[in-house]
CHARMM internal coordinates of N, CA and C (Angstrom, degrees):
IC EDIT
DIST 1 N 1 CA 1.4454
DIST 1 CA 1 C 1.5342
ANGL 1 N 1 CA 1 C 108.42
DIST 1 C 2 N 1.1802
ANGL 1 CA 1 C 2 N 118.79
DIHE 1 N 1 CA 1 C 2 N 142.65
DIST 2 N 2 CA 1.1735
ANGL 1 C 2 N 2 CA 121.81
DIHE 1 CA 1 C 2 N 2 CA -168.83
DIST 2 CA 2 C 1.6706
ANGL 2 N 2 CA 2 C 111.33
DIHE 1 C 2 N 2 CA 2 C -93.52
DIST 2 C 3 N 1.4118
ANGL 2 CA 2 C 3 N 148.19
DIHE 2 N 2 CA 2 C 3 N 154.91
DIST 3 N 3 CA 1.1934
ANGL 2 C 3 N 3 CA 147.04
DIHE 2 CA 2 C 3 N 3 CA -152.68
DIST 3 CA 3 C 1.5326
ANGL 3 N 3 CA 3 C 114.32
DIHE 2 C 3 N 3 CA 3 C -151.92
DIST 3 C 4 N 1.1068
ANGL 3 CA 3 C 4 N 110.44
DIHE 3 N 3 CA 3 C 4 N 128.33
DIST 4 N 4 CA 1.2363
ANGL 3 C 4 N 4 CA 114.28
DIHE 3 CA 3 C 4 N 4 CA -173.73
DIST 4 CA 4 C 1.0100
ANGL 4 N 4 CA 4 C 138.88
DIHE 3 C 4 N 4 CA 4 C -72.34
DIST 4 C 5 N 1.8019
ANGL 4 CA 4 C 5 N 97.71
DIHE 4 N 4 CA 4 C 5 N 136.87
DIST 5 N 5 CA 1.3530
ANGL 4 C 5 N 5 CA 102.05
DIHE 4 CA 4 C 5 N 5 CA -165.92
DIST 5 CA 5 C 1.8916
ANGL 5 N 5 CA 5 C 98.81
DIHE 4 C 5 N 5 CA 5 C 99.22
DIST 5 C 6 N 1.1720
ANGL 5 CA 5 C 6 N 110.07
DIHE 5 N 5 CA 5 C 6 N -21.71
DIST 6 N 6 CA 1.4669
ANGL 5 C 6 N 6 CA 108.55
DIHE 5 CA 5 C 6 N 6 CA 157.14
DIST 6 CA 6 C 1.4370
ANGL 6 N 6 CA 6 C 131.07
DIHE 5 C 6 N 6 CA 6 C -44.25
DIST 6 C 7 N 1.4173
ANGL 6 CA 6 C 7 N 137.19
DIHE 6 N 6 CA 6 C 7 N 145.48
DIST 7 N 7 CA 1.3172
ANGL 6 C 7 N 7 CA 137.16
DIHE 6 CA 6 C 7 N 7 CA -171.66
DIST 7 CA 7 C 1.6429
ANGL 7 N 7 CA 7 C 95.97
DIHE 6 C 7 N 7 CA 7 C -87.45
DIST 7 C 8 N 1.2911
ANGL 7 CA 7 C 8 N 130.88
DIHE 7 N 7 CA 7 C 8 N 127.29
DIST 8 N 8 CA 1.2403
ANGL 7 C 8 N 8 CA 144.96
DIHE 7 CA 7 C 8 N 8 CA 151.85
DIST 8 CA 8 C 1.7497
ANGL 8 N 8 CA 8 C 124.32
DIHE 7 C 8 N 8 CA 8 C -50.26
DIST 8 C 9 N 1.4717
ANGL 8 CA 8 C 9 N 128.86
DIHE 8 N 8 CA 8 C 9 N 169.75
DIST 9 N 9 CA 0.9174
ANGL 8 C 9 N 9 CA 105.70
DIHE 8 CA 8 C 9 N 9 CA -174.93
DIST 9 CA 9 C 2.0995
ANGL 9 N 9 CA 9 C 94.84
DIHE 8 C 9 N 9 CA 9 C -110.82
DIST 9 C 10 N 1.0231
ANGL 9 CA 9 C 10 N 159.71
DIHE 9 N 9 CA 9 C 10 N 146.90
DIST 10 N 10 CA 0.8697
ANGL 9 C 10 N 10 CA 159.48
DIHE 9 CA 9 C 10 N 10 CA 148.25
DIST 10 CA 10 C 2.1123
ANGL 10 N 10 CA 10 C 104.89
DIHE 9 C 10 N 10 CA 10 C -6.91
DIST 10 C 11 N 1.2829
ANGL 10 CA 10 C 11 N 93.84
DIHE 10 N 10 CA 10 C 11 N 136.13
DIST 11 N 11 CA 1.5835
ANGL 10 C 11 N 11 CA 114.24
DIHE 10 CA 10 C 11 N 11 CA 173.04
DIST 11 CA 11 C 0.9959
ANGL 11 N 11 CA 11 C 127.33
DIHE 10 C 11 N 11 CA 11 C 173.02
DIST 11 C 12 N 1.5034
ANGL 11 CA 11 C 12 N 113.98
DIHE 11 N 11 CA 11 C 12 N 171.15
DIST 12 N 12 CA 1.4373
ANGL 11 C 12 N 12 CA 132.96
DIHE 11 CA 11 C 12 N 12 CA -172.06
DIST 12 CA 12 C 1.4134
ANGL 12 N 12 CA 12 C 123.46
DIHE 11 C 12 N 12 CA 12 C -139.69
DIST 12 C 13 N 1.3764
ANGL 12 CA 12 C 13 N 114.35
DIHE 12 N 12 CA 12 C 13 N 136.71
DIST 13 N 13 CA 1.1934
ANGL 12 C 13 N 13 CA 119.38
DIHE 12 CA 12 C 13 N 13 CA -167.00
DIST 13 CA 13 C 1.8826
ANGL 13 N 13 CA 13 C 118.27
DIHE 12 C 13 N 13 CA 13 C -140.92
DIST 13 C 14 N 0.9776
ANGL 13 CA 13 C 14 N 127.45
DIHE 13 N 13 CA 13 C 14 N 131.54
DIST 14 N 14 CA 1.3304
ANGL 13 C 14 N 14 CA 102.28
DIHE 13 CA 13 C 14 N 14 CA -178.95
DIST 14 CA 14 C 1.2442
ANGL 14 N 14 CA 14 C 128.61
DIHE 13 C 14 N 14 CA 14 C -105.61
DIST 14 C 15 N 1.4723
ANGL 14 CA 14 C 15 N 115.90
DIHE 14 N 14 CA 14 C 15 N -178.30
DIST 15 N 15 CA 1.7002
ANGL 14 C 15 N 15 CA 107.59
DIHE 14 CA 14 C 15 N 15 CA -132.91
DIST 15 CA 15 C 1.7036
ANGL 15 N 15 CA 15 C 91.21
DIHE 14 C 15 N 15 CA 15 C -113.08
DIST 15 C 16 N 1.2180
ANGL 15 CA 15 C 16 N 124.10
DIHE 15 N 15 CA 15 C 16 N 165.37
DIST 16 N 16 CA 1.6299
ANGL 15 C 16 N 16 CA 133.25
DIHE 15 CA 15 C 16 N 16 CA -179.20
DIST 16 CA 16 C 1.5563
ANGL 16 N 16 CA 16 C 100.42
DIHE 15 C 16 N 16 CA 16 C -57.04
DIST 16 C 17 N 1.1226
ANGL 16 CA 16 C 17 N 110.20
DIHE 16 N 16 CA 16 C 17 N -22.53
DIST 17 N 17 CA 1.8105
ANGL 16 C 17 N 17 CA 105.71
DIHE 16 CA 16 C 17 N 17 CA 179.03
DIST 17 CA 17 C 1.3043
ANGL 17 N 17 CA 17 C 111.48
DIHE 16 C 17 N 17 CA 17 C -127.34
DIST 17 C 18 N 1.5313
ANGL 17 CA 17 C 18 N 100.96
DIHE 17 N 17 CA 17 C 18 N 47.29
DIST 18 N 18 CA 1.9119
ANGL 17 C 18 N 18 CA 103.43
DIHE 17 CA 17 C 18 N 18 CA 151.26
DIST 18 CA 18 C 1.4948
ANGL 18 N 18 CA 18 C 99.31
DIHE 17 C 18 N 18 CA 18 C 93.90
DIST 18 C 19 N 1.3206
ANGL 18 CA 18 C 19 N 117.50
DIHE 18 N 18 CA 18 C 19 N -55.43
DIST 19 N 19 CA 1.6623
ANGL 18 C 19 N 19 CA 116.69
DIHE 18 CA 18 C 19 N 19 CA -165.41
DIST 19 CA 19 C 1.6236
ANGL 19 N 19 CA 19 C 111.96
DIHE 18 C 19 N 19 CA 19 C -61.59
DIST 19 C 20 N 1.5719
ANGL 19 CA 19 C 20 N 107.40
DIHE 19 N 19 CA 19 C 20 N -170.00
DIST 20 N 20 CA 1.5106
ANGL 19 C 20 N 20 CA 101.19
DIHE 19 CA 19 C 20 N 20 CA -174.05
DIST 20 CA 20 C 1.2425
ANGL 20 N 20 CA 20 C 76.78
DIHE 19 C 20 N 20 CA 20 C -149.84
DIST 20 C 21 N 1.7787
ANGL 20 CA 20 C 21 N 96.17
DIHE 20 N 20 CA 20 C 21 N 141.73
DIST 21 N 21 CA 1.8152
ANGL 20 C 21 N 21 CA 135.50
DIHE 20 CA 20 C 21 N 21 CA -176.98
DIST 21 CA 21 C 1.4629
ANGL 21 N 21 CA 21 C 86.43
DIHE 20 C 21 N 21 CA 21 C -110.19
DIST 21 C 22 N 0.9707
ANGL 21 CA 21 C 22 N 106.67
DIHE 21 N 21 CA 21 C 22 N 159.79
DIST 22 N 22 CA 1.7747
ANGL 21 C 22 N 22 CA 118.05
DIHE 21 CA 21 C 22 N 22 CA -160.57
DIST 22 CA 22 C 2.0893
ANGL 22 N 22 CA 22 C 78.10
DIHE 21 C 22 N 22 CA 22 C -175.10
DIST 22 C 23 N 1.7727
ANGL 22 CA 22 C 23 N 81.72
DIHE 22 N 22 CA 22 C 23 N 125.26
DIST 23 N 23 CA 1.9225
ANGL 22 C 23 N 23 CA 93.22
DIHE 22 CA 22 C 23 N 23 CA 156.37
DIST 23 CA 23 C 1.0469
ANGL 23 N 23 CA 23 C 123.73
DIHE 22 C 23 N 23 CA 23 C -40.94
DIST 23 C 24 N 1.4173
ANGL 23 CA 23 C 24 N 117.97
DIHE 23 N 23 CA 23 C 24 N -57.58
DIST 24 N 24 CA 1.8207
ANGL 23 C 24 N 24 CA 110.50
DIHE 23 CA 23 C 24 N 24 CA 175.83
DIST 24 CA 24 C 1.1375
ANGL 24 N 24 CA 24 C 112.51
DIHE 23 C 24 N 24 CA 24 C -41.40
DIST 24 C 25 N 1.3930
ANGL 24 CA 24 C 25 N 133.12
DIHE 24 N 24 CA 24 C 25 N -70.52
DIST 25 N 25 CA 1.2134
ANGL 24 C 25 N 25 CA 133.17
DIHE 24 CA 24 C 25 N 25 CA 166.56
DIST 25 CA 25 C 1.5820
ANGL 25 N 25 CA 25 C 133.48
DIHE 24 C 25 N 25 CA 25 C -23.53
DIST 25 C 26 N 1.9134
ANGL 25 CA 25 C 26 N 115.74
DIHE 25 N 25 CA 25 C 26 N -6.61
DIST 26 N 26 CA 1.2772
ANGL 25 C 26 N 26 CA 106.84
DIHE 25 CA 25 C 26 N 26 CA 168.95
DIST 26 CA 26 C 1.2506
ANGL 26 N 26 CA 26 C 101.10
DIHE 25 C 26 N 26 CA 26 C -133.01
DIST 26 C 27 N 1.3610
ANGL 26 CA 26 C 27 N 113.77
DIHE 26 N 26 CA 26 C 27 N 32.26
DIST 27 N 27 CA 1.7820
ANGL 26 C 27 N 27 CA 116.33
DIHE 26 CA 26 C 27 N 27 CA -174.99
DIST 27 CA 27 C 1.5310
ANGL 27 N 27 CA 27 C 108.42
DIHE 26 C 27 N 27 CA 27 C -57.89
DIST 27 C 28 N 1.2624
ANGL 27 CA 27 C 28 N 145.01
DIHE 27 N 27 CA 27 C 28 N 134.79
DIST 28 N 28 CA 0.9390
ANGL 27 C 28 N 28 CA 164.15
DIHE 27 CA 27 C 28 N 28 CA 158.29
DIST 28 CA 28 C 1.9519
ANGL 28 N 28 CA 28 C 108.63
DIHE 27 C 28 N 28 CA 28 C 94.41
DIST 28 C 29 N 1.3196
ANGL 28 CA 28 C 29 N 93.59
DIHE 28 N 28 CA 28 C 29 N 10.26
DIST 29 N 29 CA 1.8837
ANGL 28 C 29 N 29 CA 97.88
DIHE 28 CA 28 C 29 N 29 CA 172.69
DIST 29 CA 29 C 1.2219
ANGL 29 N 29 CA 29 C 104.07
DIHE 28 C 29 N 29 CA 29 C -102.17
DIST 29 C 30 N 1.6606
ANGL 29 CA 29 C 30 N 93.97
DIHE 29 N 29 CA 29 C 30 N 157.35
DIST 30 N 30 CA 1.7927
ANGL 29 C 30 N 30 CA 82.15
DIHE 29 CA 29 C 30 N 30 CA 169.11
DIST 30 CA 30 C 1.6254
ANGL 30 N 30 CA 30 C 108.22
DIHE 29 C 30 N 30 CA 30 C -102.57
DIST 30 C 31 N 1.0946
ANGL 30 CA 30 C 31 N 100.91
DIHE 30 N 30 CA 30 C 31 N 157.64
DIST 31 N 31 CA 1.5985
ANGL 30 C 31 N 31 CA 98.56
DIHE 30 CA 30 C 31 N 31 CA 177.02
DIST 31 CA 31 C 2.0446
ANGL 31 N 31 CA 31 C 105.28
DIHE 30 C 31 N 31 CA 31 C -164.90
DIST 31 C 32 N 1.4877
ANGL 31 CA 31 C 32 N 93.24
DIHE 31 N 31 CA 31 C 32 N 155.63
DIST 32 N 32 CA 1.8504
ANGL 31 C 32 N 32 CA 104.08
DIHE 31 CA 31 C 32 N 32 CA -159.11
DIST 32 CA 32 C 2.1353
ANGL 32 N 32 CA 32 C 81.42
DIHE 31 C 32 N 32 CA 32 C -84.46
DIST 32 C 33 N 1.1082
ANGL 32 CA 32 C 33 N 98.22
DIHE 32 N 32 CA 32 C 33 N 154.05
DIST 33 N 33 CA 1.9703
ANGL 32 C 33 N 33 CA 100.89
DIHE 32 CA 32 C 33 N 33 CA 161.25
DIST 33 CA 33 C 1.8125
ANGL 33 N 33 CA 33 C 76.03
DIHE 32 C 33 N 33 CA 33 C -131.93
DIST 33 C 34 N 1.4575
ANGL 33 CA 33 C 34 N 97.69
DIHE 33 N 33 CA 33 C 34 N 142.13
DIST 34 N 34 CA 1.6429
ANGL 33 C 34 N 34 CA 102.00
DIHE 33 CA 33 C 34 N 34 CA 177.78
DIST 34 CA 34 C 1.5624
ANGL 34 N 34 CA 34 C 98.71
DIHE 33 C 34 N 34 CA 34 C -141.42
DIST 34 C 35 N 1.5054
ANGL 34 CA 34 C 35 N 100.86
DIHE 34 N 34 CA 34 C 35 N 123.22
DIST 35 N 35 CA 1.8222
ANGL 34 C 35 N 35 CA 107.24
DIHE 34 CA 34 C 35 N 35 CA 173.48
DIST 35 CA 35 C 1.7123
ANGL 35 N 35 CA 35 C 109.91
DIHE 34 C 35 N 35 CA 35 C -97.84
DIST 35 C 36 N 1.1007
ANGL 35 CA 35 C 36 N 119.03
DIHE 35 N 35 CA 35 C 36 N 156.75
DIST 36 N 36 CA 1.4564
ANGL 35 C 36 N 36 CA 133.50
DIHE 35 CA 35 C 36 N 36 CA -156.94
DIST 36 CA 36 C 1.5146
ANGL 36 N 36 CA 36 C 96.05
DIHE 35 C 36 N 36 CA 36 C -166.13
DIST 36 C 37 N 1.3471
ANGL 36 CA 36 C 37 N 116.22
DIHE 36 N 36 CA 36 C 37 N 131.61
DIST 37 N 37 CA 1.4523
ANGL 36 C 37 N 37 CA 140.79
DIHE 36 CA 36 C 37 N 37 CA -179.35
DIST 37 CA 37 C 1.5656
ANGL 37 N 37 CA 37 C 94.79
DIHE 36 C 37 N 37 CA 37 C -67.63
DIST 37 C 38 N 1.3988
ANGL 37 CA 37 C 38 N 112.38
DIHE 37 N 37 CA 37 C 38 N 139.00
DIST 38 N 38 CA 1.3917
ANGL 37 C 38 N 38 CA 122.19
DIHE 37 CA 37 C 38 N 38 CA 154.78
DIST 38 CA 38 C 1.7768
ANGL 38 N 38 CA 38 C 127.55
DIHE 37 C 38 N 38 CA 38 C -23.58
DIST 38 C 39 N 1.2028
ANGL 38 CA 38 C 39 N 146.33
DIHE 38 N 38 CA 38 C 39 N 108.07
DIST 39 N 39 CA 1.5765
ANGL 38 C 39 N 39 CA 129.30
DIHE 38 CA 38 C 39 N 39 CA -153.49
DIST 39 CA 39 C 1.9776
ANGL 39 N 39 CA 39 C 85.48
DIHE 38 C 39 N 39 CA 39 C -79.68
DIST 39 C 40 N 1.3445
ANGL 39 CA 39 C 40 N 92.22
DIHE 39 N 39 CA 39 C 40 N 173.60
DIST 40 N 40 CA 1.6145
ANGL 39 C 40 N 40 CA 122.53
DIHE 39 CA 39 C 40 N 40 CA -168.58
DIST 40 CA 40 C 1.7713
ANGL 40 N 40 CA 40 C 99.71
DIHE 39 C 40 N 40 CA 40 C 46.03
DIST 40 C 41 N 1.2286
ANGL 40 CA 40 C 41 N 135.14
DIHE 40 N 40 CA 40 C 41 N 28.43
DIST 41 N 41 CA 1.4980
ANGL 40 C 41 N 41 CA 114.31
DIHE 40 CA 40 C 41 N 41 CA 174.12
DIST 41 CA 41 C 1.5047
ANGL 41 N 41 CA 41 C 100.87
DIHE 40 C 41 N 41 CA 41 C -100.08
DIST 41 C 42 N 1.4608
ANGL 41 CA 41 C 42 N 123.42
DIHE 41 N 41 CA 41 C 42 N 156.31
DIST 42 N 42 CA 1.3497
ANGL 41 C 42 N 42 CA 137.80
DIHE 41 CA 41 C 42 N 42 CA 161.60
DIST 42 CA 42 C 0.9445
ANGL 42 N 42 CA 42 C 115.78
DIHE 41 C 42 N 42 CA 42 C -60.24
DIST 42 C 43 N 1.4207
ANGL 42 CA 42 C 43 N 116.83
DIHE 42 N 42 CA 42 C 43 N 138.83
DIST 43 N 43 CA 1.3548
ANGL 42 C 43 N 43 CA 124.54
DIHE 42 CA 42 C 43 N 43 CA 177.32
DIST 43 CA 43 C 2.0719
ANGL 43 N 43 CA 43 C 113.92
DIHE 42 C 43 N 43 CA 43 C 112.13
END
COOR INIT
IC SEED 1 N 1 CA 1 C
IC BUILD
């Protein structure tokens, strides 16, 4: 589990309008990354 204020590992993800957010890109902001299970899966 990761802990705050922990160093992340570098990534990329893309954005609701096509582009790609990449960590570098928010170095010294703060910002939430939030994971969420696949919807309709078990469990």
């Amino acid at each position: 589990m990761i802990q705050e204020a922990e160093s992340m590992v570098e990534f990329s993800l893309p954005a609701h309008d096509g582009s790609v957010v990449r960590s570098s890109d928010l170095a010294g902001r703060a910002y939430l990354l939030y994971f969420y299970p696949k919807a309709n899966t078990p469990g």
